[in-house]
Every structure is written in C-alpha cells, then in structure tokens.
C-alpha positions in Angstrom: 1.6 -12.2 -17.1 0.2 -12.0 -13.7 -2.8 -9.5 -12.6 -2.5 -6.4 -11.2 -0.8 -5.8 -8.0 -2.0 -3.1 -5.6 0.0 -1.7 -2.9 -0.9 -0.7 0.3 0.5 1.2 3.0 -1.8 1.0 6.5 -1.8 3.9 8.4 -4.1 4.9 11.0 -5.7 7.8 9.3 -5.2 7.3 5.7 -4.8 4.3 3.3 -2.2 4.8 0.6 -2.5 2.6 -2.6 -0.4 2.2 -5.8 -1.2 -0.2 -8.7 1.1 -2.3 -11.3 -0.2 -4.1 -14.5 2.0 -6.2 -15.5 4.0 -3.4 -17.2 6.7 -2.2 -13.9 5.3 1.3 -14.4 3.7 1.7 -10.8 0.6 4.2 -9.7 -0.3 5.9 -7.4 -4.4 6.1 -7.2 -6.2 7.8 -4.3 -5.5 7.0 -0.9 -8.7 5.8 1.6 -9.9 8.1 4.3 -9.9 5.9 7.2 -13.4 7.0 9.2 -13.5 3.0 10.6 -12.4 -0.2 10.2 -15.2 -1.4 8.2 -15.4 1.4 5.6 -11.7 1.4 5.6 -12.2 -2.2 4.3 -14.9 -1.9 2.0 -13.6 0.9 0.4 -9.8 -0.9 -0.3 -12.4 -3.7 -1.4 -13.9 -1.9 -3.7 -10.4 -0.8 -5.2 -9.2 -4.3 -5.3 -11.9 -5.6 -7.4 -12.4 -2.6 -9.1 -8.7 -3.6 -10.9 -8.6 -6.7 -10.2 -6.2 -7.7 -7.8 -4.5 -10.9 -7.8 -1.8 -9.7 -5.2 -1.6 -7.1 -2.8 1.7 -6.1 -1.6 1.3 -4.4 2.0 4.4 -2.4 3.3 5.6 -3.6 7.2 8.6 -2.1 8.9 10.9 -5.5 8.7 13.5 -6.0 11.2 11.5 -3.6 13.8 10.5 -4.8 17.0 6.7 -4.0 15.7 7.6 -6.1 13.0 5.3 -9.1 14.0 2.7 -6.6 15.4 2.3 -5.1 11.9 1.7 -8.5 10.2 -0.6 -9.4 12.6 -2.4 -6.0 12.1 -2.3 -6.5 8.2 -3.8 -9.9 8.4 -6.5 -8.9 10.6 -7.4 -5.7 8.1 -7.1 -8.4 5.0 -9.5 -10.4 6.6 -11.8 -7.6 6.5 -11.0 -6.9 3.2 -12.2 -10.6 2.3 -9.3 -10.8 -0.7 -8.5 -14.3 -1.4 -5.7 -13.7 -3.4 -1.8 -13.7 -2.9 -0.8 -11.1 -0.2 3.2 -10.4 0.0 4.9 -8.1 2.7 7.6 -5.4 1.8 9.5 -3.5 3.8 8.2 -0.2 3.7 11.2 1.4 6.0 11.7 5.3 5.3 9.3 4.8 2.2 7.2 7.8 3.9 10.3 10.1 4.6 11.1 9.3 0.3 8.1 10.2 -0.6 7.9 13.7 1.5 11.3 14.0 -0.3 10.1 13.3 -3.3 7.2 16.1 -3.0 9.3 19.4 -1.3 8.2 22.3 -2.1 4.9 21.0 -3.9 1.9 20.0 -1.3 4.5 19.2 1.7 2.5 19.8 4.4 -0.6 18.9 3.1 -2.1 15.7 4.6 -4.4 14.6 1.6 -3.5 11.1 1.4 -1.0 12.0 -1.5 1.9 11.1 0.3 0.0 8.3 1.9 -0.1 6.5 -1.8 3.7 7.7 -3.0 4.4 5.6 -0.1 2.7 2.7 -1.2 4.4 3.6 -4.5 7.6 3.4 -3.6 7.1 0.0 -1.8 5.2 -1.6 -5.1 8.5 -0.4 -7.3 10.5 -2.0 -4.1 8.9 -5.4 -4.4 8.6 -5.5 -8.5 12.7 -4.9 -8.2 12.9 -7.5 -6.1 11.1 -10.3 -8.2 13.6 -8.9 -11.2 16.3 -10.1 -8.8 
C-alpha cells in the first residue's frame, strides 16, 4: 500500500487540493489562498506533511502549447514546497469546467477555493484510474 497522494491543481489565486489513502475514495480538503509564492508553498507544505505525502499528483494541460511552461512552473513551485517525494503529472484538461458542472446551482459563482479543489479531485480520481489500467 503506498501513502497518501495529494492532488494539486496551481492556479494563480487559489490552490486546490484533494487527498487519496490508499482506499480510491478521493477528497477534496481546503484549497490554499495564494497571497505569495512563499506562503503559497508553506502552506501546501504544511498540508503535505500534515498527511503524509509520498506522491503528489499536480494537474498540467497535456498536449497544450503551455504544456512545457506548466511543468516548468510546477517544478519551480515544488521546489519551494521542498517535497522529496514522487511527483506525477495529470492532465487536468476541462477538470475545472467538470467541477463547475458538478456544483450548478449550489455555490456556482462563488470563488472560495471549492471549485479550486473538485478540480484537483477530479484529476486525483483521473490518475488513480489510470494506474488501475
């Protein structure tokens, strides 16, 4: 049994996180107010240890011409983040227009960061179907 995995999907304003232990059932947990770089970091830090990480699975837009930019971006934050463990890319494509789907009518329009860590949901269930494969 591996340790839990923690999802993240980088945005600019707001961190969304999801966790798995080792059961497939994935959730979401609060997302991270991004104020800065630095807090931004300590904070998912905190998170990380907090559960335990031994993977983090961070969601890119594959096949995109920012593609490359992206990873480059993530591996800079992780370096921030100072987490030694495995770090996997998923494609995160239309996981934030799912997870507004997946909330109509409750909190749409609301910008609290839930929406923010659906999306980081949805691309931890992604990458746990894919190692089933």
């Amino acid at each position: 049994m591996m340790g839990a995995i923690i999802a993240i999907d980088l945005g600019l304003k707001r961190i969304g996180l999801a966790l798995s232990v080792g059961s497939g059932i994935v959730i979401p947990l609060s997302a991270v107010e991004r104020k800065n770089r630095n807090q931004a970091a300590n904070d998912v830090k905190k998170v990380l240890d907090e559960y335990e990480a031994t993977t983090v699975v961070v969601g890119i837009p594959m096949g995109s011409t920012t593609e490359d930019e992206m990873r480059r971006r993530v591996a800079h934050f992780m370096s921030l983040v100072e987490f030694t463990g495995e770090i996997a890319y998923q494609d995160e494509s239309l996981s934030s227009q799912e997870a507004e789907d997946l909330m109509k009518g409750d909190i749409r329009y609301k910008r609290d960061g839930r929406i923010d860590s659906l999306s980081a949901k949805i691309i931890l269930e992604r990458f746990l179907h894919q190692l089933k494969k």
